[in-house]
Every structure is written in structure tokens, then in C-alpha cells.
C-alpha positions as CSV (number, residue, x, y, z in Angstrom):
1,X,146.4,93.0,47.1
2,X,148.4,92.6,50.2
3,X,151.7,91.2,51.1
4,X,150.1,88.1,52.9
5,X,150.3,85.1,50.5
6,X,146.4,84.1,51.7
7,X,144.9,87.1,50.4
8,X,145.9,86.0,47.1
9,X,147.0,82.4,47.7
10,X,145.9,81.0,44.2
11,X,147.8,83.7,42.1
12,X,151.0,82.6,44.9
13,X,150.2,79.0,43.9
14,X,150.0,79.3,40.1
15,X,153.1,81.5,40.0
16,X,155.0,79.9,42.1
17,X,154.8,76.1,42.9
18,X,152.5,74.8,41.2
19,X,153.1,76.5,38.0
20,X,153.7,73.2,36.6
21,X,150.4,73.0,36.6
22,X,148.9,76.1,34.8
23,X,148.7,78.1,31.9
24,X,148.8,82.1,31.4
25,X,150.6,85.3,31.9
26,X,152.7,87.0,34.1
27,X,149.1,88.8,34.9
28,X,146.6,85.8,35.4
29,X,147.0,82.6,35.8
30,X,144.8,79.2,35.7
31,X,145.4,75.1,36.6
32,X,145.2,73.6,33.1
33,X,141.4,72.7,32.5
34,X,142.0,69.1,33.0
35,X,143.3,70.0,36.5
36,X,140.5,72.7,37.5
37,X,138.6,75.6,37.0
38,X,140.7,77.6,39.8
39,X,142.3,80.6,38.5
40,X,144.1,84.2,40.1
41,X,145.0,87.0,39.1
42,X,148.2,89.1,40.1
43,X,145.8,92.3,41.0
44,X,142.4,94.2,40.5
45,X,144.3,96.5,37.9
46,X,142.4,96.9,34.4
47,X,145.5,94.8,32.3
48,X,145.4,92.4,35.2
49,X,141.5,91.4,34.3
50,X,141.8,91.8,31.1
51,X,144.6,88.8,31.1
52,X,142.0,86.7,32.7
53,X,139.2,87.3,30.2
54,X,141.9,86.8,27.8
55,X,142.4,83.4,29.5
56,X,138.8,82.6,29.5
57,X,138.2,83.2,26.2
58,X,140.9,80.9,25.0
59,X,140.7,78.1,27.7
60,X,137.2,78.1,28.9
61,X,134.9,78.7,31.9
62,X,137.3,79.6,35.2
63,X,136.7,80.9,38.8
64,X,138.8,83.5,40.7
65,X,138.3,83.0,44.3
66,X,139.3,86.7,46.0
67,X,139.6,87.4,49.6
68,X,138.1,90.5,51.0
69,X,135.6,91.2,47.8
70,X,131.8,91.2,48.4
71,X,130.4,91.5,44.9
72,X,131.4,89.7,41.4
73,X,134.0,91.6,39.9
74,X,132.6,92.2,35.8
75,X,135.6,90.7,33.6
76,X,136.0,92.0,29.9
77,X,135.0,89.9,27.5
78,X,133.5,87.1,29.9
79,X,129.7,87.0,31.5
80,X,129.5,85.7,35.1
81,X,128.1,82.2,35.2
82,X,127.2,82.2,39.4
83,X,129.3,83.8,42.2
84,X,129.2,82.6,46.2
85,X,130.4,83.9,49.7
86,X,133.1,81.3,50.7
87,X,135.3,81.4,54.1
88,X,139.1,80.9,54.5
89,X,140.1,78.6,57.4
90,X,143.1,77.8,58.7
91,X,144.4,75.4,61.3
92,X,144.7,76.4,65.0
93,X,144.1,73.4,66.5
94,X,145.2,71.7,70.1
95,X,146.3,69.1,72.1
96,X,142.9,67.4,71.5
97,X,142.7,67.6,67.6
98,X,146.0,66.8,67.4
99,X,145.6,63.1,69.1
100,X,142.8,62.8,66.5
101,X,145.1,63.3,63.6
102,X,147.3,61.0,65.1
103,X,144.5,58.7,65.6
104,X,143.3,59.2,61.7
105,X,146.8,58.8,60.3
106,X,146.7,54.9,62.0
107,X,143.2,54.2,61.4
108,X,143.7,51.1,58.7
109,X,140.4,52.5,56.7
110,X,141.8,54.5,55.1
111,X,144.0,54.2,51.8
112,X,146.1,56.5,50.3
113,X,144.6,57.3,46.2
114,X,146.4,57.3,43.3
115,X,145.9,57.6,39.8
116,X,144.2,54.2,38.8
117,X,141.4,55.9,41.6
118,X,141.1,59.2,39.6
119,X,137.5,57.9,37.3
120,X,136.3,57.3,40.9
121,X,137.3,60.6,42.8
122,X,136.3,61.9,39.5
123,X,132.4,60.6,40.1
124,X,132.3,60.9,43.8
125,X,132.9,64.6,43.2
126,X,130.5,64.8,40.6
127,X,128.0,63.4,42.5
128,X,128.6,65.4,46.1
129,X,129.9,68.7,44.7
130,X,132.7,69.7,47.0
131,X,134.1,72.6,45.1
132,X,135.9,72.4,41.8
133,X,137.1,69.3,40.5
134,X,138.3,68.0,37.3
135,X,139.9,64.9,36.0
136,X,143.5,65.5,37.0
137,X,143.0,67.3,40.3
138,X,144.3,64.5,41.8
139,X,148.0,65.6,40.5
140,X,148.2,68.7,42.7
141,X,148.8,66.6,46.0
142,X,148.5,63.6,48.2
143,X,144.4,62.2,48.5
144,X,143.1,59.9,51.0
145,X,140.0,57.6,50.6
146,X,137.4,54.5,52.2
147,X,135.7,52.2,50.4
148,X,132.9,49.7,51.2
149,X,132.8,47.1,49.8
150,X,135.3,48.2,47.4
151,X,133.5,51.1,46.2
152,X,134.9,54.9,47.3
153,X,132.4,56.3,49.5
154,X,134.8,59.0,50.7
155,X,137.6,61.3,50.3
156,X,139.8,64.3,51.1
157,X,142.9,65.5,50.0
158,X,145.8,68.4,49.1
159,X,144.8,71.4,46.3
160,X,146.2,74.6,46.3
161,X,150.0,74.6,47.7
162,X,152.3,77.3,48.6
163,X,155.6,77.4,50.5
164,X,153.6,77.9,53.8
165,X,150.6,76.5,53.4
166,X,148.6,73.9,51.9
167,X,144.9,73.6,51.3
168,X,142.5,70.8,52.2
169,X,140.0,69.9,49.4
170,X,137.8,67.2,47.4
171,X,136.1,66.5,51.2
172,X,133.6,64.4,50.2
173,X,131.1,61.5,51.1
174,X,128.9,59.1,49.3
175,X,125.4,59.6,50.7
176,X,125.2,55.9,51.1
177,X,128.2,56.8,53.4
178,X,127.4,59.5,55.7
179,X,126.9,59.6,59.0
180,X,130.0,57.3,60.1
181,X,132.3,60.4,60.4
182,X,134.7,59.8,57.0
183,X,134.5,63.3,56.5
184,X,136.4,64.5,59.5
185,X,138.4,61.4,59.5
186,X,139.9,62.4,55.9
187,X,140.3,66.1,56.7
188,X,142.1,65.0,59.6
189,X,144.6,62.6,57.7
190,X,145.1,65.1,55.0
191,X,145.8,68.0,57.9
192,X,147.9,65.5,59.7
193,X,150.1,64.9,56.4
194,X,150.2,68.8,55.9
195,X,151.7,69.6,59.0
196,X,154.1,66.4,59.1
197,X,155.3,68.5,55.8
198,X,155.7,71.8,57.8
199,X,153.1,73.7,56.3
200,X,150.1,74.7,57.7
201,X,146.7,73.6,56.8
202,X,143.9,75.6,54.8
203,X,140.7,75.3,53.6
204,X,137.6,77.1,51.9
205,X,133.8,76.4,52.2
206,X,130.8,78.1,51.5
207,X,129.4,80.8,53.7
208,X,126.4,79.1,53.7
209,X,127.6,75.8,54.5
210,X,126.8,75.3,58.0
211,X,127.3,71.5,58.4
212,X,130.9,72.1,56.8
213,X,131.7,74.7,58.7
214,X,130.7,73.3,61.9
215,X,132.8,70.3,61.3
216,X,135.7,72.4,60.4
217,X,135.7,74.6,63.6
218,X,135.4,71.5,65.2
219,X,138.5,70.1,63.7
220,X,140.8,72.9,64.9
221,X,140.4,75.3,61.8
222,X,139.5,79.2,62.6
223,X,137.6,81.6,59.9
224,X,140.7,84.1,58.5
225,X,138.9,85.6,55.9
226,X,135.6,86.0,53.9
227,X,136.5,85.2,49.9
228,X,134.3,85.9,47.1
229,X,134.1,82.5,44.5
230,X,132.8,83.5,40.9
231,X,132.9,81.4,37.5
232,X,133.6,83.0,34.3
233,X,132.5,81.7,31.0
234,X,133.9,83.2,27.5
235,X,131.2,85.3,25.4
236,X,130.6,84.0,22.9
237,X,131.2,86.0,18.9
């Protein structure tokens, strides 16, 4: 693995400021199941996986996301539950995006979430599938949401943090919401909040996601890099 903190961002996080949040070894690392499925490993070496199954095996199913890997990497003692072709993106954007976010981080719709929200988020996610997301996922960072007549219809927020950077997540919308633009309106509030922090903004999709992906380009993120998602469950004895 490289020297550049994306290329292994999670492993970075889990190490390093967010280990608060995780459980493992100086080799491979996960958020606490409550938290998320998200795991990284400190390399490709053979101890290195081996940790991870290790980790799997006592803590349950968990993904690696790696950048720059096509296939599903086989993990001793785990079996490969469903792997995916995701893209890294990270923020670029101009003087036009940029009066956006300052619209989005005035527009009185939207509320900041906390944790009497988290059985909500919790549901919403459930429901729209935006990438992992567990009970406590709310505790890695700030998330922003609308309701309609007081139900949440949509949300975005902060996951995987690093001293540079922090990643955009949980975008989601109620189908009874769509179409009114809460998606980019969220992901523009959370990106605005990012970069008022001094970081700068990231975020992951599927390959195959081409509504997400449009709307991301569109909000001022670039494709960096392609990453390779794949869950891990224990074998069983």
C-alpha cells in the first residue's frame, strides 16, 4: 500500500482518529459492529489477512473497501458474502458549487440529527441502502436531515475521518421524498461543514451507480480512484 492516506483511508481512520471507535490489531482493524461493518487492513501481507479473518471470525460479517484491487481478495478462514466496484471521489469544486453550499448551509429545512434521530436514520438506511450502516453510525460525525411532516425523508452526513479528509455518507432519501433535490442539498451541507473544518471532502459510490455519480460530479466531486468493496462472513465450524 502507498504512502497516500486515500489508498488506505479506512486502515488511517481505524488507527488513527477514530480508533475510539474500533476493535483489533496492530494488523486489521474494524468500527465496532454497532458502528459498521467497515473494516482495513494495514497491508495485503499473509499475517495482515490473516488478522482480519481472525477478526471476522470473532466479531462477525465485515467489508474491506481497497483501492486499486479488481478482484475479491480470498481471506483465511472467512467466505466472501458479495463484492462490488465502487469509486473514490473527492472534492474539486468551484466558485459555483461553492455558493450552493453556502446556500445549503442557510436553507432552514434542514436540521442537524442527533442521537434521539438514530431509530430513524437507522430505518431510512435500511430502507434506501446507501452503503453500510448500523445503529451507532451516527457517532462517527455530524448528520444532517428533512422531515415532512415530521417524518425523516432524508439525510447525509460524516463517516470515515482522517486528519485531511473526511468522508460524506448515509446520502439517502425516502422514495416518498425524491425528486425535490434533498440529496444534493444534504451532500452539500455535510461538504460545506467539512471544509469549514479544514478538511477536504470524500466520498465512495458504486461503479454502477449512475444517478449517484452524476449528482456527485455535479456537486464538485472528481473520480480519484476505483476501490474494490467486499463483505466477509466467518465460516462456520
Amino acid at each position: 500500500m502507498t504512502e497516500n492516506e486515500l489508498d488506505n483511508l479506512i486502515w488511517i481512520a481505524l488507527s488513527g482518529e477514530q480508533a475510539q471507535f474500533s476493535v483489533g490489531t496492530a494488523r486489521a482493524r474494524r468500527f465496532h459492529p454497532l458502528i459498521g461493518p467497515l473494516a482495513g487492513v494495514r497491508d495485503l501481507s499473509p499475517d495482515s489477512l490473516e488478522a482480519f479473518g481472525n477478526l471476522v471470525r470473532t466479531t462477525g460479517p465485515a467489508a474491506l473497501g481497497l483501492v486499486g484491487i479488481a478482484e475479491d481478495i480470498p481471506v483465511p478462514g472467512t467466505r466472501i458474502l458479495r463484492g462490488a466496484e465502487g469509486v473514490q471521489m473527492v472534492f474539486e469544486g468551484g466558485d459555483d458549487v461553492m455558493a450552493e453550499i453556502e446556500r445549503a448551509a442557510n436553507d432552514p429545512r434542514i436540521a442537524p440529527l442527533g442521537l434521539r434521530d438514530y431509530p430513524e436514520m437507522l430505518e431510512l438506511a435500511l430502507l434506501t441502502e446507501p452503503g453500510p450502516f448500523a445503529e451507532r453510525t451516527g457517532d462517527l460525525g455530524q448528520f444532517w436531515g428533512i422531515r415532512e411532516n415530521g417524518r425523516l425523508v432524508a439525510m447525509a452526513g460524516q463517516r470515515v475521518r482522517t486528519a485531511s479528509h473526511v468522508e460524506v455518507s448515509g446520502v439517502c432519501t425516502h422514495p416518498d421524498g425524491r425528486g425535490k433535490g434533498y440529496a444534493a442539498l444534504l451532500s452539500l451541507r455535510a461538504t460545506g461543514a467539512i471544509r469549514a473544518s479544514g478538511r477536504c471532502p470524500l466520498l465512495h459510490s458504486y461503479a454502477d451507480n449512475e444517478t449517484a455519480l452524476a449528482l456527485y460530479r455535479k456537486l464538485g466531486f472528481v473520480e480519484r480512484a476505483r476501490v474494490r468493496f467486499t463483505v466477509y462472513d466467518p465460516i462456520s465450524d
